[in-house]
VMD Tcl script that draws the C-alpha trace (Angstrom):
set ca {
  {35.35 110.78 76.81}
  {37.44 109.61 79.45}
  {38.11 111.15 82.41}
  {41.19 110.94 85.54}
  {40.35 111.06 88.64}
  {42.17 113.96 89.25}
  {40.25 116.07 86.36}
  {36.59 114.63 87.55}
  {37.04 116.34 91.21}
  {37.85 119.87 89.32}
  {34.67 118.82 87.16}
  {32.79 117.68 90.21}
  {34.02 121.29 92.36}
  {32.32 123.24 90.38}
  {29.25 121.16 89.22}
  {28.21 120.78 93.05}
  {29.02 124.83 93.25}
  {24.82 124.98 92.16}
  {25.89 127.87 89.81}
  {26.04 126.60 86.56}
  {22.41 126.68 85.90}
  {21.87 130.27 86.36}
  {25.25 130.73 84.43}
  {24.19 129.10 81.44}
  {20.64 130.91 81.99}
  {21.87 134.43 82.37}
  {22.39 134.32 78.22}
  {19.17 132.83 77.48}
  {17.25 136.05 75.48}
  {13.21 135.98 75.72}
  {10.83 135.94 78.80}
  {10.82 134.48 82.14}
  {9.45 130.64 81.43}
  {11.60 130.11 78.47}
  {14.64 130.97 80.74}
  {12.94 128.85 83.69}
  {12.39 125.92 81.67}
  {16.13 125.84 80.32}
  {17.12 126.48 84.27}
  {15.26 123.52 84.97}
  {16.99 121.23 82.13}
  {20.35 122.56 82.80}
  {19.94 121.57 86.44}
  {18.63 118.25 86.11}
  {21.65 117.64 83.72}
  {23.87 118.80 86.24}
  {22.04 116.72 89.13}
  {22.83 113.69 86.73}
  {26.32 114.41 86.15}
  {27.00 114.94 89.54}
  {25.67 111.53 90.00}
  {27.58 110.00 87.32}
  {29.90 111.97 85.61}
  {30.76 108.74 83.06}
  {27.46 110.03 81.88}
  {29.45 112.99 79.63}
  {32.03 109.88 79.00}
  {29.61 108.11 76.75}
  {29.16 110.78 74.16}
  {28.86 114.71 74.42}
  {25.69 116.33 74.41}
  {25.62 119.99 73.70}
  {24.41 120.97 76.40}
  {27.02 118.49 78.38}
  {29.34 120.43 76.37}
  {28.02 124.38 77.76}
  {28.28 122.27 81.01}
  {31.70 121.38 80.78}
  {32.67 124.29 79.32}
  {31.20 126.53 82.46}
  {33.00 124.08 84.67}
  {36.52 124.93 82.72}
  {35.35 128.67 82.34}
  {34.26 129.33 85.87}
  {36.33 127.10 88.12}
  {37.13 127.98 91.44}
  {39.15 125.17 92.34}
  {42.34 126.64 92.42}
  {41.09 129.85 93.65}
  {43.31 129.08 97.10}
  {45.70 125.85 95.64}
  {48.93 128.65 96.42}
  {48.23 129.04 100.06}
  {47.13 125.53 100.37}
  {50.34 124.67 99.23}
  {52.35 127.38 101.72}
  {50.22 125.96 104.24}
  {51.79 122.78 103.97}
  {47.28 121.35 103.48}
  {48.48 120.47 100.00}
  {51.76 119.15 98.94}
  {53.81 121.08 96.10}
  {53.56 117.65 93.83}
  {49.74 117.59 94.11}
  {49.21 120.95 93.11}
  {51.14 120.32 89.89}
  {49.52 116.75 89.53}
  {46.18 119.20 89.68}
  {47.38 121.39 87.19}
  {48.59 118.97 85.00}
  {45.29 117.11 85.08}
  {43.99 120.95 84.32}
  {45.89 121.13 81.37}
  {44.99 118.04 79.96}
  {41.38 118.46 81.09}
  {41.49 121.63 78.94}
  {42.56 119.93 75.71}
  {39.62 116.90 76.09}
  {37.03 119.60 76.41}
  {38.17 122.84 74.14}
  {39.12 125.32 76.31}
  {41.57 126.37 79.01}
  {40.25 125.83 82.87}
  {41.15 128.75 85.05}
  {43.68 127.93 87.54}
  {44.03 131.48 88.64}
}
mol new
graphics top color blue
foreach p $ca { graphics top sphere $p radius 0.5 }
foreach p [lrange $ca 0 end-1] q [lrange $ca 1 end] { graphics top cylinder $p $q radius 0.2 }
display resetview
């Protein structure tokens, strides 16, 4: 899979948020250690994507996909895009290039990224 640039700084916003990990964890049923052991894998997958995000280009994992996902599911990115925009800090084409790349982000991975 393929990604723009535009679409791999909304990936990379939230991977380097540090959240994901304890997203993904906060499902995970049994005790303590089972849910610190898939912390620590979901992390180090993380660490490596924010590396080299081609790494989720190559083939998707299923946990690159709960990864992805989470970065659709929970993005921030364009938590302030509207007043960066009045502010004249972002121009009105770039925030619909962002979108756009949103959108089409969306459709490669399965699910709609929150741009609200």
């Amino acid at each position: 899979m393929k990604f723009t640039p535009l679409e791999k700084e909304i990936l990379l916003h939230r991977l380097e948020s540090t959240t994901i990990p304890e997203c993904l964890t906060d499902h995970c049923e049994g005790d303590q250690p089972a849910s610190r052991f898939a912390y620590d894998i979901i992390e180090a997958r993380v660490n490596e994507l924010i590396e080299d995000l081609s790494l989720a280009e190559i083939g998707l994992y299923e946990l690159d996909n709960d990864i992805l996902d989470d970065c659709c599911d929970g993005c921030t990115f364009f938590g302030n895009m509207e007043e960066a925009v009045d502010f004249g800090e972002i121009s009105h084409q770039k925030a619909t290039a962002y979108h756009n790349a949103a959108h089409t982000l969306g459709i490669k991975i399965g699910t709609d990224v929150r741009t609200s």
